[in-house]
LORONU-854592 format. One line per field, with one value per residue (C-alpha): x, y, z; residue in three letters; residue number from 0. Coordinates in nm, 3 decimals, always signed. Layout:
<kezas>
x: c(X;...)
y: c(Y;...)
z: c(Z;...)
rest: c(Ala;...)
nr: c(NUM;...)
</kezas>
This chain:
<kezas>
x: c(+0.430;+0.730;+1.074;+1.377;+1.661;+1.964;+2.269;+2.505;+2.719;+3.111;+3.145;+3.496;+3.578;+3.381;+3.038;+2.787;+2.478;+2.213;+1.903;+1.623;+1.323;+1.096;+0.765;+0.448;+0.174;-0.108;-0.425;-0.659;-0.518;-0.300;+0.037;+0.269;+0.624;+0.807;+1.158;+1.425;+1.717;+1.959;+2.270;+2.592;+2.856;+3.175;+3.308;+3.621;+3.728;+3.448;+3.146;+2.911;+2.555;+2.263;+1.938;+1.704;+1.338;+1.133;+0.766;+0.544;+0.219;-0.022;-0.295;-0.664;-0.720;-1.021;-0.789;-0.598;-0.810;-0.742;-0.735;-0.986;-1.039;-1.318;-1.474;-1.507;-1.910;-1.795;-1.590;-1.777;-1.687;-1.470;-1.667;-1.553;-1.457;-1.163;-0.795;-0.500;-0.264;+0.029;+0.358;+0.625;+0.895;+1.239;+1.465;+1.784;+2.062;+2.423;+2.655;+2.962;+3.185;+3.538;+3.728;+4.078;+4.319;+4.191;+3.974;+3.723;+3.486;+3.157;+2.936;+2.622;+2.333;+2.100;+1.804;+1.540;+1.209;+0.876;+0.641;+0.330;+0.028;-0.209;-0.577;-0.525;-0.736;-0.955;-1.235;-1.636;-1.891;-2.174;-2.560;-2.565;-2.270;-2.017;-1.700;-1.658;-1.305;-1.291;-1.022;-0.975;-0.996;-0.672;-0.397;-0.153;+0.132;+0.435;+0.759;+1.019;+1.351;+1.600;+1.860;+2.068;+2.450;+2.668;+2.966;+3.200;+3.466;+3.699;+3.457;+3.115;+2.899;+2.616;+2.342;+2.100;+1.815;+1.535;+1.265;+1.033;+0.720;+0.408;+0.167;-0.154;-0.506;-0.576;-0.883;-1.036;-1.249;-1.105;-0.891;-0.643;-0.403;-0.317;-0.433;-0.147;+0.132;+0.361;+0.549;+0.834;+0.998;+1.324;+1.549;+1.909;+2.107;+2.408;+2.641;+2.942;+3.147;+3.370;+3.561;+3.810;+3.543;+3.316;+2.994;+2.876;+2.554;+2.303;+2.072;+1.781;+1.540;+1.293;+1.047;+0.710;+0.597;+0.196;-0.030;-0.358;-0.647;-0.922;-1.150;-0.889;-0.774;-0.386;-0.182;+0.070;+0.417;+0.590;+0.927;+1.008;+1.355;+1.488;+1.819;+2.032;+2.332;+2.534;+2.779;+3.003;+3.105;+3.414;+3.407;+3.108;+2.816;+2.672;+2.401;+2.168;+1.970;+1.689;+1.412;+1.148;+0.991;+1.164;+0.974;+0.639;+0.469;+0.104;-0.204;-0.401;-0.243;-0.429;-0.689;-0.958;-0.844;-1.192;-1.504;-1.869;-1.903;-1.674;-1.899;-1.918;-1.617;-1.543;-1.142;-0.966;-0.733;-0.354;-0.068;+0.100;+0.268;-0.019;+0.230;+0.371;+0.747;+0.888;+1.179;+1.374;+1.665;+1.827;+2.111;+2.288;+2.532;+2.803;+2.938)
y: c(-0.437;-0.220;-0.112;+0.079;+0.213;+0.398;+0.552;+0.665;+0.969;+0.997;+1.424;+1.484;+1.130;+1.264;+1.338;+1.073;+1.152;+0.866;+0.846;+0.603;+0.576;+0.374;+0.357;+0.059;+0.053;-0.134;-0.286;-0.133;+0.214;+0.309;+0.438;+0.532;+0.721;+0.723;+0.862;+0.902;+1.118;+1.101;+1.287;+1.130;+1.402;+1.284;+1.560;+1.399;+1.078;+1.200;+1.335;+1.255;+1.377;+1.266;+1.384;+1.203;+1.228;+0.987;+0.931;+0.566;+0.462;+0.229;+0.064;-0.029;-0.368;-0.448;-0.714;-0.510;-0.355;+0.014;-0.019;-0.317;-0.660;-0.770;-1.100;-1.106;-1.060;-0.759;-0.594;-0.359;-0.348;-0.078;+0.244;+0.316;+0.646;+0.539;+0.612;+0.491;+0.648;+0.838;+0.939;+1.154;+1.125;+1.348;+1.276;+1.465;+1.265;+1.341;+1.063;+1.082;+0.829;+0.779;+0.466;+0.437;+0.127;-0.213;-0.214;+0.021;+0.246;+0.468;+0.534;+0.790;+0.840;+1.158;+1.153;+1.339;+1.234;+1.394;+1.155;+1.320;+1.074;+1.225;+1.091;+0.831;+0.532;+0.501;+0.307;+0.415;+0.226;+0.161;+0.160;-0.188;-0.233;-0.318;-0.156;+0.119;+0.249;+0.617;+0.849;+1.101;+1.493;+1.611;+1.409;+1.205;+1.386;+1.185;+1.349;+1.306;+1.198;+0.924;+0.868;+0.529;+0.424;+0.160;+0.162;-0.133;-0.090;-0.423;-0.711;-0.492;-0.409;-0.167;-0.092;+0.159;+0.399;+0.683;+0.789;+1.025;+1.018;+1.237;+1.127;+1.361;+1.262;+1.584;+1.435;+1.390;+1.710;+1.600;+1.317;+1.307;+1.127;+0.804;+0.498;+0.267;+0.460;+0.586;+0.878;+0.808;+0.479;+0.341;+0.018;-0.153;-0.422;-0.510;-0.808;-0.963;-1.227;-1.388;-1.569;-1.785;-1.887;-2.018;-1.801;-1.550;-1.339;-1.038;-0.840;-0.701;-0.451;-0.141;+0.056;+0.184;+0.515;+0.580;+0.513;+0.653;+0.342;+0.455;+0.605;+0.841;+0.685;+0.685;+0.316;+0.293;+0.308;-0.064;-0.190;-0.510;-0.756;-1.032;-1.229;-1.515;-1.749;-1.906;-2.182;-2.399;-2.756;-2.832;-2.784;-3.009;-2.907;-2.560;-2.474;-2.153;-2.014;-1.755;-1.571;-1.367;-1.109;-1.080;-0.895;-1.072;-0.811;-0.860;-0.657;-0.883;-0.693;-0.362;-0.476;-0.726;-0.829;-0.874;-0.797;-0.995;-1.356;-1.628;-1.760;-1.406;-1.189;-0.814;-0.829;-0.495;-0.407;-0.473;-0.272;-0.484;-0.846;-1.082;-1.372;-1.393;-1.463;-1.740;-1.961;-2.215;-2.394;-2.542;-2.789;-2.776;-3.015;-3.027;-3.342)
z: c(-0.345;-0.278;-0.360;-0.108;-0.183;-0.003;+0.021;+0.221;+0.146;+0.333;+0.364;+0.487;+0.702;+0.998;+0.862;+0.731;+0.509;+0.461;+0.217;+0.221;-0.043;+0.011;-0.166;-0.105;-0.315;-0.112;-0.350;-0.149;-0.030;-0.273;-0.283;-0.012;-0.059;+0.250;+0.245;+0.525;+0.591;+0.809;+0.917;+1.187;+1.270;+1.479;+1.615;+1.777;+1.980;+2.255;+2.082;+1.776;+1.649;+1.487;+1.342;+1.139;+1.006;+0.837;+0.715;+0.767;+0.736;+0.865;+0.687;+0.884;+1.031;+1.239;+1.391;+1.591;+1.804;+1.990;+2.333;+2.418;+2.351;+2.117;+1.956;+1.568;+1.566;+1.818;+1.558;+1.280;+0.919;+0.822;+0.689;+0.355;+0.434;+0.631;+0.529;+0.620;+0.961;+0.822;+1.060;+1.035;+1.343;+1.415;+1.626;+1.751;+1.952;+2.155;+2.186;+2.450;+2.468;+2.700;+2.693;+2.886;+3.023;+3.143;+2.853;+3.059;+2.832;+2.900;+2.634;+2.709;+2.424;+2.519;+2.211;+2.144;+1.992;+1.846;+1.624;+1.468;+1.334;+1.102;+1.075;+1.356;+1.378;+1.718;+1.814;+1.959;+2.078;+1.884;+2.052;+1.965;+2.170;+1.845;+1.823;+1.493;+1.368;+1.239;+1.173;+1.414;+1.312;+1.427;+1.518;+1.780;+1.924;+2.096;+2.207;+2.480;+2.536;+2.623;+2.815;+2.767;+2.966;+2.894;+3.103;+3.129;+3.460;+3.572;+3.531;+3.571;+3.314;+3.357;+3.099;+3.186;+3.057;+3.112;+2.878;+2.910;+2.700;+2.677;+2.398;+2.353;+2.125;+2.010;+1.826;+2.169;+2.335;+2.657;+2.857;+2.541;+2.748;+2.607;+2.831;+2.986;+2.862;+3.132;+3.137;+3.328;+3.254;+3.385;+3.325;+3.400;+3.349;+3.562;+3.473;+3.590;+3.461;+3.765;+3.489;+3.729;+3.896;+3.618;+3.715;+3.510;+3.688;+3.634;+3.810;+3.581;+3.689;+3.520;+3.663;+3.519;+3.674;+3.667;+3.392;+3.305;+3.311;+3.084;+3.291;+3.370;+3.721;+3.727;+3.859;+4.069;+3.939;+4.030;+4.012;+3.812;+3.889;+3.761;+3.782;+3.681;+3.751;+3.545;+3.685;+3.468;+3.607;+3.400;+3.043;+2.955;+3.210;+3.248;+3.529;+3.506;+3.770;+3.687;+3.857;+3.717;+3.900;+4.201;+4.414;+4.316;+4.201;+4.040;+3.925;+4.175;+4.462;+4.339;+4.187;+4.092;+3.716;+3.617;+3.735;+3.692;+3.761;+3.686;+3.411;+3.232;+3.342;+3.239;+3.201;+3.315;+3.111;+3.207;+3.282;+3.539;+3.570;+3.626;+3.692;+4.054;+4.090;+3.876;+3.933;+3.697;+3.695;+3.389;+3.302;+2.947;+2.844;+2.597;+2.498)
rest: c(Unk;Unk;Unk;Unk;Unk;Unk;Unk;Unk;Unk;Unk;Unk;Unk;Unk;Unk;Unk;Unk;Unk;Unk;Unk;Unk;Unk;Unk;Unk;Unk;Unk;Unk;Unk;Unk;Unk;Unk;Unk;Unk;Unk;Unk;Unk;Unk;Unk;Unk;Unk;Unk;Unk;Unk;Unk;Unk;Unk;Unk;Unk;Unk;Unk;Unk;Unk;Unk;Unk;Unk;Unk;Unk;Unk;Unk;Unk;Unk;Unk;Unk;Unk;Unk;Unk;Unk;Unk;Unk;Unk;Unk;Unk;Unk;Unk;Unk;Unk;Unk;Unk;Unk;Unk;Unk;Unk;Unk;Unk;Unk;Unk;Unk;Unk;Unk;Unk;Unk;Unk;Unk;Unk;Unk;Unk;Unk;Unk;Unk;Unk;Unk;Unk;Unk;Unk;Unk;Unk;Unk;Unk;Unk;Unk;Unk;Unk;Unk;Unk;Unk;Unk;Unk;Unk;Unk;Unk;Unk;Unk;Unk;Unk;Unk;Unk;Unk;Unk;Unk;Unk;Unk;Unk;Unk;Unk;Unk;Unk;Unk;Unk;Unk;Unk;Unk;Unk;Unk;Unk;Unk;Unk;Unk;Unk;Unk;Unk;Unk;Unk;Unk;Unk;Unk;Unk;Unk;Unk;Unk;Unk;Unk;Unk;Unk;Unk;Unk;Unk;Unk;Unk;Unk;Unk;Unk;Unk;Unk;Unk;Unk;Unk;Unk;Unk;Unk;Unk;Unk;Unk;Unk;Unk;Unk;Unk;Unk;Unk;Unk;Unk;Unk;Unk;Unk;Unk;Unk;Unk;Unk;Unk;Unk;Unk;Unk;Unk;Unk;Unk;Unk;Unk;Unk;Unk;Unk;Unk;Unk;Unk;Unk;Unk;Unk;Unk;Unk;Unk;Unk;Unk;Unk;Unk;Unk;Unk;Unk;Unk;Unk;Unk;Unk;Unk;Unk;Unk;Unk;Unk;Unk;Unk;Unk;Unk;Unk;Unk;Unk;Unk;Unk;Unk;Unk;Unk;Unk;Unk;Unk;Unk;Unk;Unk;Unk;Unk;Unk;Unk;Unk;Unk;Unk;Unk;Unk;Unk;Unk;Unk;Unk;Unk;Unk;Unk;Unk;Unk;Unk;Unk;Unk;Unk;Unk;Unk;Unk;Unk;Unk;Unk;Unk;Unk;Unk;Unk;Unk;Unk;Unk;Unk)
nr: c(0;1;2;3;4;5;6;7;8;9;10;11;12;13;14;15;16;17;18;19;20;21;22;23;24;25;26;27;28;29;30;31;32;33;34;35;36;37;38;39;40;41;42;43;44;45;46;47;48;49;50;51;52;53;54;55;56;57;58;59;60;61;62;63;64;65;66;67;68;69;70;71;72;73;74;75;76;77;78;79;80;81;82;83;84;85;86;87;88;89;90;91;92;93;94;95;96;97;98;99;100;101;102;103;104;105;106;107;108;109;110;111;112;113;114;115;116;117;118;119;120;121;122;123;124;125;126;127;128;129;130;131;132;133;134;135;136;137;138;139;140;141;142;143;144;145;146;147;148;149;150;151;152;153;154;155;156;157;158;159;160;161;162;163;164;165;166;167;168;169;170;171;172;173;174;175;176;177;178;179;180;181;182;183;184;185;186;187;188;189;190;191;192;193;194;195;196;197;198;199;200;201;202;203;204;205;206;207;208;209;210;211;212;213;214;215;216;217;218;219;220;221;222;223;224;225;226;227;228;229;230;231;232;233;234;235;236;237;238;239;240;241;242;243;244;245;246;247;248;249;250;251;252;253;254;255;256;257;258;259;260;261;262;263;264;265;266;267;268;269;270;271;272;273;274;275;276;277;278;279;280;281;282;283;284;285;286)
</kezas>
């Protein structure tokens, strides 16, 4: 059961102050009072700022396991000693934003982010092979930043963003990395809408730098594309185009996705595409 509330406070037409409370009480674990504050500050036509800080929770569940996949007889029972995670996150962020004729704009978000879990949840193997959840002894550290662009010139659009993120187990005596999380990630979106012409189209792509595999390897980083076309024939028949991974890249083209026999494979975990390149091609009509 729960209950939220908040608010939001107007200080002088430029300046916004928001309040959340939120509080659960869960049957087993007890209860859980999470507020959130938040401050906005527009300093003109061009500029703005925000901070913010707010505290979560997480309750155990066997059923979601860490890192690894296991079968139900796999899975121990939770000790009783366990308790649930609990978060707190900040975050800072500078907003820009320029808009002049022809309905042209640029927007640019620059944020800053640092989430702290305390007693986080991890998994060890048992010598009878079954997987046991404890709480860890210190906790998870995440920070980093992120960079997002929306610009909008003629008929182009262009969506675009960074983030950097560097998440440390400090439970862990060594390799406190956190598997399959990469540092440097990268994405855009660019759209055009040739409106006399009927055909709207976008080109979508993101790359993941390199990620550490659990036994402390790294991947390579890999680039990921899509795109689409959209034609209309008159004003009741609309044809769309789309490709998935463009440049057909798998995990199959590094790596062996699971090892043993066919019978009794050993899946690798994944932190690539597994499907090749995908095409479709759709009608829609309107009557």
């Amino acid at each position: 059961m729960g209950a939220f509330a908040q608010n939001t406070w107007t200080i002088k037409d430029q300046a916004t102050l928001e309040l959340g409370l939120r509080d659960d009480y869960h049957q087993k674990y007890g209860n859980f009072f999470l507020p959130r504050l938040a401050f906005f500050n527009r300093f003109n036509e061009h500029w703005a700022t925000r901070l913010g800080v707010g505290w979560g929770y997480k309750v155990p569940n066997p059923f979601t396991p860490w890192y690894m996949d296991y079968t139900p007889d796999k899975i121990a029972a939770l000790p009783a000693s366990i308790t649930p995670e609990k978060s707190v996150g900040y975050n800072a962020e500078v907003n820009y934003k320029l808009e002049w004729e022809g309905g042209n704009s640029l927007f640019i978000n620059q944020a800053f982010f640092l989430t702290q879990i305390k007693d986080p949840i991890y998994g060890t193997i048992n010598p009878d092979g079954t997987l046991l959840y404890q709480n860890g002894n210190k906790n998870v550290l995440s920070r980093g930043f992120d960079t997002y662009v929306k610009a909008k010139l003629d008929e182009w659009e262009l969506y675009a963003g960074y983030t950097y993120t560097v998440v440390t187990r400090n439970y862990l005596p060594q390799n406190q990395f956190m598997p399959l999380t990469p540092r440097n990630r990268t994405s855009f979106v660019l759209a055009r809408d040739f409106e006399k012409a009927g055909l709207l189209t976008g080109l979508e792509g993101s790359y993941n730098g390199s990620q550490k595999r659990l036994d402390g390897s790294n991947t390579p980083g890999y680039m990921f594309m899509a795109a689409v076309i959209q034609k209309h024939l008159g004003d009741h028949v609309t044809l769309v185009l789309n490709c998935e991974n463009l440049l057909n890249y798998k995990q199959s083209k590094v790596e062996a996705l699971y090892t043993g026999s066919v019978t009794d494979p050993q899946f690798k975990p994944l932190w690539a595409p597994i499907d090749g390149r995908v095409v479709n091609l759709s009608i829609r009509l309107k009557l």
